[in-house]
C-alpha positions in Angstrom: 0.0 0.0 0.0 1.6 3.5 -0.8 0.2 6.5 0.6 0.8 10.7 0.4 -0.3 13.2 1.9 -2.9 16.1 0.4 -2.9 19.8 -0.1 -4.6 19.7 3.0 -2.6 19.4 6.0 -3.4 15.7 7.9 -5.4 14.2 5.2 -4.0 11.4 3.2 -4.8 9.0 0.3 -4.3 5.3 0.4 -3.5 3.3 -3.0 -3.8 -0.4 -1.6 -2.4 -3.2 -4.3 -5.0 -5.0 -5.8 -4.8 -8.8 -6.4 -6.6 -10.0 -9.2 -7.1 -13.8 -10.1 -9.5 -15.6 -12.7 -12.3 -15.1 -9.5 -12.2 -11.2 -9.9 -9.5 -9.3 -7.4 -9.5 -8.8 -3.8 -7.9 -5.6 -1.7 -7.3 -4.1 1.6 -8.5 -1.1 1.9 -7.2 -0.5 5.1 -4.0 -1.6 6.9 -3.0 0.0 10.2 1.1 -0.4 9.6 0.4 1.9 6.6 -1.7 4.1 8.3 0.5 4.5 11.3 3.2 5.3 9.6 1.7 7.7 7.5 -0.7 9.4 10.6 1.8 8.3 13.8 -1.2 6.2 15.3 -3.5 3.7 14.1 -6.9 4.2 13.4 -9.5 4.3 16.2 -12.9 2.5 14.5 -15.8 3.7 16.7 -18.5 3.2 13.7 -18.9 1.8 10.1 -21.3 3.6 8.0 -21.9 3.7 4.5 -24.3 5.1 1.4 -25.6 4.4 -1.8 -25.7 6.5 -4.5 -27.0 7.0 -7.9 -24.8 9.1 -10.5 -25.1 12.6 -10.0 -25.4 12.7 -6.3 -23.5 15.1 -4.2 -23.2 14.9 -0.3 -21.7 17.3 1.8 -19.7 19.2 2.7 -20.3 17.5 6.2 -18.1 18.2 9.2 -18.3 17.7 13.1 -18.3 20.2 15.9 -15.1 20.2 17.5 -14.5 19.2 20.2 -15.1 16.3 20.0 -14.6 15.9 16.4 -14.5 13.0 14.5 -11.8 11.7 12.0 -12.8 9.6 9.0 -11.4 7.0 7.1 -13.2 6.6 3.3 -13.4 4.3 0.2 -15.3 3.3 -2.6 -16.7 -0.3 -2.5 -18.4 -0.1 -5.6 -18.8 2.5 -8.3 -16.8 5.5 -8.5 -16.9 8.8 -6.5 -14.8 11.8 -6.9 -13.9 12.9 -2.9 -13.2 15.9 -1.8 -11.4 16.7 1.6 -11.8 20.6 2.4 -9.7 22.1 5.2 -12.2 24.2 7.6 -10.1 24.7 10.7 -9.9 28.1 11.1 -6.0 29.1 12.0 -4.8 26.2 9.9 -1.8 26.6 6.9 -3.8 25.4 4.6 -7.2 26.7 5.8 -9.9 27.4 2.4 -7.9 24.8 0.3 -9.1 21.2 -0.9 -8.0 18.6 -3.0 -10.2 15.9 -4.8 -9.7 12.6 -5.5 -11.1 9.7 -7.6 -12.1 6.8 -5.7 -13.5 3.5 -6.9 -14.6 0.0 -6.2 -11.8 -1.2 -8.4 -9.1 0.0 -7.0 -9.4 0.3 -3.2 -8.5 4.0 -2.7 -9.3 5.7 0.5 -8.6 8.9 1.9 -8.2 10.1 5.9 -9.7 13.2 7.0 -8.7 14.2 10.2 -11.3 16.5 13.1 -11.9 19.9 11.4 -11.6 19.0 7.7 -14.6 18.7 5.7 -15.6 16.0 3.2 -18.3 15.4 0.7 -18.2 13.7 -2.7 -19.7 13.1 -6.0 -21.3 9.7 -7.4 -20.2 9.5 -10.6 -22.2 5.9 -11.5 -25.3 4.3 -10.4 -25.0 2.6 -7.6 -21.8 4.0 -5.5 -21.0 2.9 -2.3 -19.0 4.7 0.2 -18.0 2.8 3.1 -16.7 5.5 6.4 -14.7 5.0 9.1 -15.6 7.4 11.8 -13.2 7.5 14.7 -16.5 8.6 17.2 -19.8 7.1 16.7 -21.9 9.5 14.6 -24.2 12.1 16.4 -26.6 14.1 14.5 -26.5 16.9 17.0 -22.9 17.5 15.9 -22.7 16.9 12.3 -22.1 20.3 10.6 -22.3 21.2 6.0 -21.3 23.6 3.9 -22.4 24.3 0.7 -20.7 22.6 -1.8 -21.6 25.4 -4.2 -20.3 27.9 -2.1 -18.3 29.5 -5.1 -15.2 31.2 -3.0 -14.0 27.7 -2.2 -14.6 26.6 -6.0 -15.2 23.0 -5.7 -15.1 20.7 -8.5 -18.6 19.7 -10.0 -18.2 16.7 -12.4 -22.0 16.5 -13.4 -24.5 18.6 -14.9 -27.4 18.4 -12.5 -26.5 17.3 -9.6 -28.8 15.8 -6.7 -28.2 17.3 -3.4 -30.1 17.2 -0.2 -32.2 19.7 1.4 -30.1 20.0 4.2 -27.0 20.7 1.8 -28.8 22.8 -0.5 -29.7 25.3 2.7 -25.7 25.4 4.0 -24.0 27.8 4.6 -20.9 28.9 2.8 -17.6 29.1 4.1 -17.6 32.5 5.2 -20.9 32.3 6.6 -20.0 29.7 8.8 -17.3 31.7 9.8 -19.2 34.5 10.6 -21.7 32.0 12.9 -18.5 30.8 14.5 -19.6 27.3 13.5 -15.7 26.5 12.0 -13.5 24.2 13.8 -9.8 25.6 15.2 -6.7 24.1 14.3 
């Protein structure tokens, strides 16, 4: 498994190695010697969640109230998403910036978002599944979004009508969040 780290500071993408045989492939997804090395401590799994999505959807940008904060841990199982980690921690070097990547049920990728940075992504089949790793069990009452159309952070849109949520349609952007105080420190 190889791994580097984004434009935003303490996110990461995971390429795992995929082994294919006349049966189809298998892969790992995860492996905590990769991702210690990479992070300095393995993962904590508090909850496994995951969604279904037809092309065109868009979710997020979701993020948690911190504290506590929660860190996740994302692939593709089937389909293909582009994801998009967005640092939101006010005070942080690389505060406003964000970095996509292409995930897919083929190949295994994931991508770590620590506390504070946002993530939402793209369905770009029918039929997408996400899989998340949440390092806290979810709680409604402290899941934040942003609007992923929020045009001063410039987010990449790789559909033509995309399907969004009411909740995401009605967030906020970035700079009204800030104004709310509802952004996470760094």
């Amino acid at each position: 498994m190889e791994y580097r780290e984004l434009a935003v500071t303490g996110a990461y993408a995971f390429v795992p190695e995929v082994l294919p045989d006349a049966r189809g492939g298998s892969v790992s997804p995860y492996r905590e010697s990769v991702f210690t090395a990479a992070v300095g401590r393995p993962f904590p799994v508090a909850e496994i969640g995951r969604s279904v999505s037809r092309r065109g959807v868009v979710r997020g940008v979701h993020y948690t109230l911190t504290p506590p904060g929660t860190a996740r841990y994302v692939h593709c199982a089937a389909g293909r998403a582009l994801d998009v980690a967005v640092d939101l921690r006010a005070g942080s070097p690389t505060f406003g910036r964000w970095e996509a990547v292409e995930l897919s049920g083929d190949g295994g990728e994931a991508v770590y978002l620590p506390p504070g940075v946002g993530h939402a992504f793209t369905a770009l089949e029918d039929g997408t599944v996400m899989c998340h790793l949440l390092s806290r069990e979810h709680r409604g009452e402290h899941e934040l979004t942003l609007s992923y159309f929020d045009h001063e952070l410039g987010l990449p849109l790789p559909v033509e009508s995309p399907l969004v949520s009411d909740r995401d349609r009605r967030a906020p952007t970035l700079a009204e969040a800030a104004a709310r105080g509802l952004l996470p420190r760094y």
